[in-house]
Legacy VTK file of the C-alpha trace (Angstrom):
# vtk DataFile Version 3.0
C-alpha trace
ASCII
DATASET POLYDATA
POINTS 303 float
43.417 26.799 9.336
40.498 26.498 7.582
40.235 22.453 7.866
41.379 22.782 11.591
38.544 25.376 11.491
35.828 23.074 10.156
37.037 20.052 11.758
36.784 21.244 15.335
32.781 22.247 15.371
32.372 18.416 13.974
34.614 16.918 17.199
32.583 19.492 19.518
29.119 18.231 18.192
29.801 14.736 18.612
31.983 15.399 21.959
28.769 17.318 23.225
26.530 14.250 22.999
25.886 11.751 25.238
27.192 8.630 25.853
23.766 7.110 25.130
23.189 9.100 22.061
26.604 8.132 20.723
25.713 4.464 21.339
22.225 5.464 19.863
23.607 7.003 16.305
26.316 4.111 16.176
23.565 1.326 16.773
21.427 3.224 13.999
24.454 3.428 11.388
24.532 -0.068 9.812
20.791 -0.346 9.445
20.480 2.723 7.897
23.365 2.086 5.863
21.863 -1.608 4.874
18.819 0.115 4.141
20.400 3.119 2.168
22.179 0.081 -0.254
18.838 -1.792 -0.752
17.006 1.383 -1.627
19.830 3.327 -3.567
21.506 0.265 -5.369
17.943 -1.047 -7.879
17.217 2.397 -7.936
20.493 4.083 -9.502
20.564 0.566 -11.629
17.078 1.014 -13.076
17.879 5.038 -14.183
20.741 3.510 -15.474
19.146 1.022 -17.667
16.456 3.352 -18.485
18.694 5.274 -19.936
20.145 1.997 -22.534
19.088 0.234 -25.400
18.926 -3.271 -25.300
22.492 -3.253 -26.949
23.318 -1.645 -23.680
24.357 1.288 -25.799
23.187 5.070 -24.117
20.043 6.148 -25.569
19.269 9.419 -22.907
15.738 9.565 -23.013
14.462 7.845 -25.919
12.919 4.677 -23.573
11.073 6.855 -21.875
9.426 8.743 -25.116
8.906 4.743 -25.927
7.296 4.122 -22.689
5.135 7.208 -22.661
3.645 6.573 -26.123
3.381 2.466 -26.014
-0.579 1.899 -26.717
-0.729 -0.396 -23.803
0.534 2.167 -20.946
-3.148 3.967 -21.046
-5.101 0.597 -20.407
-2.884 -0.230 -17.797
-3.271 3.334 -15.994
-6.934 3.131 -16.164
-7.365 -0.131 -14.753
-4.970 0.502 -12.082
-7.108 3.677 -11.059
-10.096 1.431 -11.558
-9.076 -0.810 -8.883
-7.566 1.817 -6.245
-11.052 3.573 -6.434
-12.479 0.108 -5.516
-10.183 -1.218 -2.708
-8.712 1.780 -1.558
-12.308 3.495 -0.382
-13.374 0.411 1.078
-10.357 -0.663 2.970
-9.762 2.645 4.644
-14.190 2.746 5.364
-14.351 -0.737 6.285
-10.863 -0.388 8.671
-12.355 2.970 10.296
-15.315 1.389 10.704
-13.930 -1.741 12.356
-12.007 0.564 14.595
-14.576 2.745 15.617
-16.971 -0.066 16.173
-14.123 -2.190 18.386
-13.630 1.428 20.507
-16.770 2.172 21.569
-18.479 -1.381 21.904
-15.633 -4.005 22.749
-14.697 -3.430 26.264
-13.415 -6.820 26.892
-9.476 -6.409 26.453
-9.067 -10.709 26.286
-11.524 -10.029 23.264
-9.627 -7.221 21.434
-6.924 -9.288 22.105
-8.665 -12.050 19.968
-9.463 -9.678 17.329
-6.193 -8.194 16.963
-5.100 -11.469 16.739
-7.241 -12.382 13.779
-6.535 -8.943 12.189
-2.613 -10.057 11.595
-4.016 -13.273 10.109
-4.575 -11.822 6.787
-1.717 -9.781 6.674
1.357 -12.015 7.229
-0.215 -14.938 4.717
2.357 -14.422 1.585
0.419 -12.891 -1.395
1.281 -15.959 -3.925
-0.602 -17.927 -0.735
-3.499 -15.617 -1.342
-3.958 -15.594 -4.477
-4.172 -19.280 -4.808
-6.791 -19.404 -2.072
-8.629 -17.282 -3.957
-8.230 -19.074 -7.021
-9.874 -22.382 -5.363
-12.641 -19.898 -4.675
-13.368 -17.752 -7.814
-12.262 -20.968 -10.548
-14.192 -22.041 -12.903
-15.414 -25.776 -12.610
-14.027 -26.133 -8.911
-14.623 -22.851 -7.232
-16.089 -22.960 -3.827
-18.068 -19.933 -4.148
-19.828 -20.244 -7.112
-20.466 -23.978 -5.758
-22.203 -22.588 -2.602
-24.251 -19.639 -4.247
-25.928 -22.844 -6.273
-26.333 -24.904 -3.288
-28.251 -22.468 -1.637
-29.887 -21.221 -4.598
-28.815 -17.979 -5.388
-28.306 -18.620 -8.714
-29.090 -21.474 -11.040
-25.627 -21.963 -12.747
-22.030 -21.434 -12.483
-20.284 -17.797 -11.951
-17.359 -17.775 -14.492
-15.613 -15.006 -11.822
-12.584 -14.804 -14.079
-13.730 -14.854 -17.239
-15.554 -11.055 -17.391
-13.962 -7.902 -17.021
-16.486 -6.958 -13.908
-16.182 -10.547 -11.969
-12.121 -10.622 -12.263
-12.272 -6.823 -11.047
-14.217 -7.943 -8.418
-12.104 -10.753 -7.673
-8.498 -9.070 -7.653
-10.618 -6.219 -5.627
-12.163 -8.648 -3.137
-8.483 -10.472 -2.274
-7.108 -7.399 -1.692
-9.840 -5.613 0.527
-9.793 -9.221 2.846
-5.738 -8.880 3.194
-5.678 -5.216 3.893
-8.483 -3.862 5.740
-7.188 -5.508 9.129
-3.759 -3.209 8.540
-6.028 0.055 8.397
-7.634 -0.914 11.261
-5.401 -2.341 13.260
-3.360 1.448 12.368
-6.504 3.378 12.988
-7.308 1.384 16.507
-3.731 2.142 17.823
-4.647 5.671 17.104
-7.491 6.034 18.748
-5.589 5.028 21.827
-4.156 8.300 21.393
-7.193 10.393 22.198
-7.790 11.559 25.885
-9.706 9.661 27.726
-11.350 13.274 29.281
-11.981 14.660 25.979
-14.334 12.092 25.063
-15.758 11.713 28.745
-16.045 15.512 28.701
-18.091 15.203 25.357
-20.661 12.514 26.699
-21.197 14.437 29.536
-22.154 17.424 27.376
-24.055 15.454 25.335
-22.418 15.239 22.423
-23.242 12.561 19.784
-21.522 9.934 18.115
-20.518 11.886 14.928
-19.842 14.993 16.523
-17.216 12.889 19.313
-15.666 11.411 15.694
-15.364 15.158 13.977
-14.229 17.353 16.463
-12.377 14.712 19.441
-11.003 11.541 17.307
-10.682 12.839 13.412
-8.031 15.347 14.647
-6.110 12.625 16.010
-6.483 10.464 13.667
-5.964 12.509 10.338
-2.327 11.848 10.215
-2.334 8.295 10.339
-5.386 8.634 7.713
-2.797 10.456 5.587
-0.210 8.056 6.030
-2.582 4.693 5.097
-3.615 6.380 2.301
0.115 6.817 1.172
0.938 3.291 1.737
-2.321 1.889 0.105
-1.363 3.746 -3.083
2.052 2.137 -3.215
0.903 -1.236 -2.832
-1.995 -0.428 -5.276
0.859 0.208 -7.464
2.925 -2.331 -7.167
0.279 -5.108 -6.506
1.174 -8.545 -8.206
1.236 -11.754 -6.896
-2.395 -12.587 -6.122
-3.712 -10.741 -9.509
-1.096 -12.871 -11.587
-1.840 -16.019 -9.855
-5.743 -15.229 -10.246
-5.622 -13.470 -13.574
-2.544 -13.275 -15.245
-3.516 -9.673 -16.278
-6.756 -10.889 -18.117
-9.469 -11.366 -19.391
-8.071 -9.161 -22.097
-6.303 -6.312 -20.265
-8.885 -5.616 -17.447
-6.829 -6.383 -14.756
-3.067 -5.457 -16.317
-2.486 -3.399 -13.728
0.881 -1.379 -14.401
3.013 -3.566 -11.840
1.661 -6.126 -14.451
2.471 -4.608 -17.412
6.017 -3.431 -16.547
6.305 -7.615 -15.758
5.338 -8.058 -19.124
7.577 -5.286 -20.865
10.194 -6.671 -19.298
10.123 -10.147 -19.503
7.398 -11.222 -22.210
8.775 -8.434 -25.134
12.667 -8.858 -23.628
12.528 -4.905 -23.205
14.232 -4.160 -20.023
14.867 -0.469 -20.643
11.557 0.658 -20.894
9.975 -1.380 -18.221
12.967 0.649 -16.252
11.971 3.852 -17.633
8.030 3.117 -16.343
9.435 1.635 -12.964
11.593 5.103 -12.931
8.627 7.164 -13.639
6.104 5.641 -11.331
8.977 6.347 -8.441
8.653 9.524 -9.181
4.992 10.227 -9.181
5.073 7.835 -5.452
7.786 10.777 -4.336
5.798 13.563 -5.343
2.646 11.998 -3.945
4.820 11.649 -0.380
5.951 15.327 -0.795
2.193 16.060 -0.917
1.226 13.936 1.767
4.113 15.088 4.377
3.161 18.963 3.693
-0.312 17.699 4.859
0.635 16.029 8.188
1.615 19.302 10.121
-2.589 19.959 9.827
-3.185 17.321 12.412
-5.245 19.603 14.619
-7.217 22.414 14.196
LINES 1 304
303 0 1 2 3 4 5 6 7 8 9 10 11 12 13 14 15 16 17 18 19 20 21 22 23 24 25 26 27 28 29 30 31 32 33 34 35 36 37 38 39 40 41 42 43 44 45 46 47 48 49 50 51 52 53 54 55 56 57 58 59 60 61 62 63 64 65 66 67 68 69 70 71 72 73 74 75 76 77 78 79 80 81 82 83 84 85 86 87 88 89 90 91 92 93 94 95 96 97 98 99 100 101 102 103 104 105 106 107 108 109 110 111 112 113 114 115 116 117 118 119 120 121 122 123 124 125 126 127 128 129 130 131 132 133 134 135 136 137 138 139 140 141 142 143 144 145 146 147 148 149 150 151 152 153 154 155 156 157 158 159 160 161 162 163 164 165 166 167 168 169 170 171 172 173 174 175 176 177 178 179 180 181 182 183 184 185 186 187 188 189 190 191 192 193 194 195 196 197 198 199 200 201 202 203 204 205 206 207 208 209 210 211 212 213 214 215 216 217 218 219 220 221 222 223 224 225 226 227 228 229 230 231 232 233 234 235 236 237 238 239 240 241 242 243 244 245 246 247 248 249 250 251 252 253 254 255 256 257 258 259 260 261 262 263 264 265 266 267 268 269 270 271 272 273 274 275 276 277 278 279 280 281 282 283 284 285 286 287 288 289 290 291 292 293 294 295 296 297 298 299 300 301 302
């Protein structure tokens, strides 16, 4: 009785949808489950071999006591912050700005066109790609940029970019501000198609300025998607690679071993897979917490 019981409300659910939302939930059933294997799989394999020694013996938490105390995971933390409060103010400024400015001055919709256009440019260029442009750019001896700074006279000798803590910052910084500020605005333009057309005609009338049509019409509407870049920035500040080890390697010194690079270097320089898992593990964690936080914020969309 009781299976007959709890079997029937499942039949009557499913019997009570629609023919297209049956097709709908069996179209969205292998992607999800694809995507539920490519998430789940790594993940339950790296708690798993954070929780080994390299004899592949269990160990509970001991790589993670390891990974909290190694004298390298502090540099690594600050310079990671270092460069998120560089690229991560800038991008999401610089893409609002670029947004804003496109809205209210661009009327020509062959020319957004053109500019959307170039916004994807950056964005679908593979990192590694990137990261040796840059390197033709920023390199000593060869480097365009230092090259034209002298030819104009700007300066009087060469820029050795990569060999200071402040010009490889600023190099690693600069790479990723050029590849990333089109997403945030190309994100922040789609959403202020969103906003009603009569708000903001309603505001001009009464005279309202610039700022005030940003704080009180378009900031509303565009606070969740705000939210959201943010949330994505931070993961890719996290796990940025490609373009800082093909411009860097991590260097000079430590300045730009960011902790995507030093979990590389756990890993696979010291042949200590267990506690780059346990740091992998534990900077999951902090991204779901941060995504908790971030989702209890959306709801506040509109005052």
């Amino acid at each position: 009785m009781v299976r007959a019981g709890s079997a029937g409300p499942r039949r009557g659910r499913w019997s009570g949808l629609t023919r297209e939302e049956r097709l709908g939930y069996r179209l969205l059933l292998p992607p999800l489950a694809i995507l539920v294997i490519v998430v789940t799989y790594p993940f339950v394999l790296a708690v798993a071999q954070s929780l080994q020694g390299r004899d592949g013996a269990f160990v509970g938490l001991t790589n993670y006591g390891r990974a909290v105390s190694s004298p390298g995971l502090g540099g690594a933390i600050v310079a990671t912050a270092t460069y998120a409060a560089i690229v991560l103010p800038t991008q999401i400024l610089g893409g609002l700005g670029l947004a804003l400015l496109v809205e209210r001055v661009v009327r020509s919709t062959v020319l957004r066109a053109v500019l959307y256009a170039l916004a994807i440019v950056p964005i679908v260029i593979p990192p590694v790609a990137v990261g040796v442009i840059a390197r033709l750019l920023y390199g000593p001896n060869y480097g365009a940029l230092s090259y034209i700074l002298e030819s104009v006279g700007l300066v009087q000798k060469e820029i050795l970019w990569l060999s200071t803590p402040l010009g490889a910052m600023f190099a690693v910084a600069s790479v990723d501000i050029w590849q990333w500020t089109p997403f945030v605005y190309l994100v922040l333009f789609a959403g202020l198609q969103t906003v009603p057309r009569e708000s903001v005609e309603a505001a001009q009338v009464d005279g309202a300025t610039g700022w005030d049509r940003f704080r009180h019409i378009e900031l509303p509407y565009l606070r969740p998607l705000l939210l959201l870049v943010l949330f994505f920035r931070i993961a890719d500040v996290l796990r940025v690679f490609d373009h800082v080890f093909v411009l860097t390697g991590g260097g000079p010194g430590s300045t730009t071993q960011f902790l995507s690079l030093y979990i590389y270097r756990i890993a696979f320089k010291f042949s200590d897979a267990s506690q780059a898992a346990a740091l992998a593990v534990m900077v999951m964690i902090v991204m779901t917490i941060g995504y908790s936080i971030i989702t209890r914020l959306l709801p506040l969309e509109r005052d």
